[in-house]
C-alpha positions as a printed Julia matrix, in Angstrom:
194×3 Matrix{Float64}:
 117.88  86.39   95.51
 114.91  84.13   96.65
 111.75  85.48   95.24
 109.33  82.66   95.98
 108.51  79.64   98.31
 106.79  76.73   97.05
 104.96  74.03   99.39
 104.03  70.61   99.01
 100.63  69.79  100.41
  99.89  66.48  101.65
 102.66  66.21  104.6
 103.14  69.94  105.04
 100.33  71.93  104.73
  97.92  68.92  105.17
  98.36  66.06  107.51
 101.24  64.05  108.29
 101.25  61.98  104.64
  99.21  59.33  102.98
 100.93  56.52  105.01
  99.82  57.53  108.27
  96.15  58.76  107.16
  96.48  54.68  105.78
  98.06  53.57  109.16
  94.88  55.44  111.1
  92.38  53.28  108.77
  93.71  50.24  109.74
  95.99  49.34  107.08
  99.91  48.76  106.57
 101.23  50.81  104.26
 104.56  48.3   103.66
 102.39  45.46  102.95
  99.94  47.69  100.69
 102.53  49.8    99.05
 101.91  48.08   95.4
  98.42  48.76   95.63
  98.83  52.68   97.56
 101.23  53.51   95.25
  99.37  52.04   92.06
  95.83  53.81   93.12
  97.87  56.75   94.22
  99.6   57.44   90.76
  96.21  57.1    89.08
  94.61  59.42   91.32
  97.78  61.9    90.66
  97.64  61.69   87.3
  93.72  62.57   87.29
  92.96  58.86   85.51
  90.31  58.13   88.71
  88.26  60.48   90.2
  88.57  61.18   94.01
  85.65  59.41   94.49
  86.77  56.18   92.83
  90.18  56.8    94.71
  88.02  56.86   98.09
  85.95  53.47   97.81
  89.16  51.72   96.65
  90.72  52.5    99.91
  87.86  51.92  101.55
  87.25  48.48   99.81
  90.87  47.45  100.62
  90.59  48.62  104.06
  87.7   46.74  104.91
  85.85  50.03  105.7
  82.42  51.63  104.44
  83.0   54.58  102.73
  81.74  56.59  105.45
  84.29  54.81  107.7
  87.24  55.85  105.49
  85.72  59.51  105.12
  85.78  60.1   108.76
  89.17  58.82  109.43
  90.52  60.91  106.46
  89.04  63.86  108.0
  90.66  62.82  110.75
  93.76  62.33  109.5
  94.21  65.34  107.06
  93.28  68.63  109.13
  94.97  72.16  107.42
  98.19  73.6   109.33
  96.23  76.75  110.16
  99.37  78.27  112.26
 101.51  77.18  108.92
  99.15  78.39  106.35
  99.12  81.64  108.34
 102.78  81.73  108.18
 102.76  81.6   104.07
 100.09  84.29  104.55
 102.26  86.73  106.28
 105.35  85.46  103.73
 102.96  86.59  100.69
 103.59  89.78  101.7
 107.8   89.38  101.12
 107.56  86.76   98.24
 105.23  84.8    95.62
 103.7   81.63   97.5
 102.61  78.4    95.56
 101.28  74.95   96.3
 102.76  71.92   93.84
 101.03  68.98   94.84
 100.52  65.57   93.58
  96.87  65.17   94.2
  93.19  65.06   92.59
  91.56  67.3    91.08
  89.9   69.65   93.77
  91.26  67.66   96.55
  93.01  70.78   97.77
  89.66  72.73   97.53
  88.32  70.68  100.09
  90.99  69.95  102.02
  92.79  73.81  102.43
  89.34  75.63  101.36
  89.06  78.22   98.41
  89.5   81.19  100.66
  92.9   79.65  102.38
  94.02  78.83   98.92
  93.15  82.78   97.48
  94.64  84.02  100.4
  98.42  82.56  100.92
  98.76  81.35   97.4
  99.24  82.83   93.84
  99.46  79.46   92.7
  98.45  75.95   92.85
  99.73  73.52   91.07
  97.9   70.2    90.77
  99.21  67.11   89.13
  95.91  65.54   88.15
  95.21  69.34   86.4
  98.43  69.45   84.34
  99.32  65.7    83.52
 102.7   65.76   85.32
 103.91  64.12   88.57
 106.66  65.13   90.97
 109.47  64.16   90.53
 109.33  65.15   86.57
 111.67  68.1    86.33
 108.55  69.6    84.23
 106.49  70.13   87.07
 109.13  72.25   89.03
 109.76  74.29   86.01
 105.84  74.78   85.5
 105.48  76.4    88.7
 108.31  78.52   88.56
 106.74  79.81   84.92
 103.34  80.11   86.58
 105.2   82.81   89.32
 107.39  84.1    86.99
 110.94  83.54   88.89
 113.7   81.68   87.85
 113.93  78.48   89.16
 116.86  79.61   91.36
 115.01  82.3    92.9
 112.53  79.59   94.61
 112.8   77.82   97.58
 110.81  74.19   97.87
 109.42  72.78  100.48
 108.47  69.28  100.72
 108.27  66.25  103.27
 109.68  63.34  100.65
 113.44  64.01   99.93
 112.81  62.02   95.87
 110.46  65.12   95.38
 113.5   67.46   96.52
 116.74  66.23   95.02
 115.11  66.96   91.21
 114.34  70.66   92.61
 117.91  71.38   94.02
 119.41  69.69   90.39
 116.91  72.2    88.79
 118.62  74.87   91.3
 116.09  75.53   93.92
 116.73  75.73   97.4
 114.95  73.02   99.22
 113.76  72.64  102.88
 113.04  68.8   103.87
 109.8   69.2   106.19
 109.92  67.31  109.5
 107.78  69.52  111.32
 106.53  73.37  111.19
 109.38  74.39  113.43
 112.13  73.33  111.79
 110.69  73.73  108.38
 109.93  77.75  109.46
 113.81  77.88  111.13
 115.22  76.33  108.07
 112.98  78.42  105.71
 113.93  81.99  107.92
 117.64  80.82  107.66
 117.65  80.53  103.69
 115.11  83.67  103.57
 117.68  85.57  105.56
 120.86  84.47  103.61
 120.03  83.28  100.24
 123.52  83.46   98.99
 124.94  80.79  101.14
């Protein structure tokens, strides 16, 4: 029996992903990867603040800060049709957020009232010292709605973040786009056996 669903943020609930909110400032993400991926595990982890995080992209970008702040804004608009979605499925299951992000990036991003109101949980890297894919993280959630791990279904737009939560025994979802993540989501809602 599925008794929760658990969403990634940054690709699914927020934006299309990092890479294209990098692409839209200019940069190439291929080419930058070492450095995106070195400044992104920092900020994960909580060992920069999002501040620091945002004039290092804007330095490497060749952007003022103010530049990079309005093309993130941009970039990284809520899915208010999805979020009401998980609003409506609150009433059916437990909902939760496990994101690799910043302290209060999600705050900002999703708003305090969004976050109350479709969520009984967010879980935020930077807050707990653990990064997906670490099997720890998956289990910390499931804890923090107190389900078993095979009575979740995950939801996330990077497939490494995914295969650690089916080995774990969640159901998973690979997010492409609200449509298909929804139809895939009603079709494991609706037969959670198979």
């Amino acid at each position: 029996m599925i008794r929760a669903v658990i969403f990634d943020c940054f690709g699914v609930l927020v934006g299309k992903g990092f890479e294209n909110t990098y692409r839209l400032g200019g940069g190439d993400p291929v080419k930058d990867r070492a450095f995106i991926e070195d400044m992104l595990g920092q900020a994960n982890f909580g060992l920069v603040t999002d501040e620091d995080f945002r004039d290092a992209m804007a330095k490497q970008l060749g952007l003022s800060k103010e530049q990079w702040r309005e093309v993130v804004s941009k970039a990284e608009l809520p899915d208010l049709e999805l979020l009401a979605y998980i609003k409506w499925l609150r009433g059916q299951y437990k909902t939760a957020i496990l994101s690799n992000a910043n302290t209060g990036v999600l705050d900002r991003k999703i708003g305090d009232e969004l976050l109350k109101s479709c969520f009984d949980e967010v879980v935020v890297s930077a807050d707990i010292n653990l990064v997906k894919p670490d099997p720890r993280i998956y289990q910390l959630a499931a804890e923090r709605l107190d389900v078993a791990l095979n009575e979740c279904v995950f939801v996330d737009d990077n497939e490494g973040h995914l295969a650690p939560a089916r080995e774990l025994g969640m159901r998973t979802v690979l997010f492409r786009d609200s449509a298909q993540a929804k139809a895939e989501l009603e079709k494991i809602l609706a037969n959670p056996e198979s």
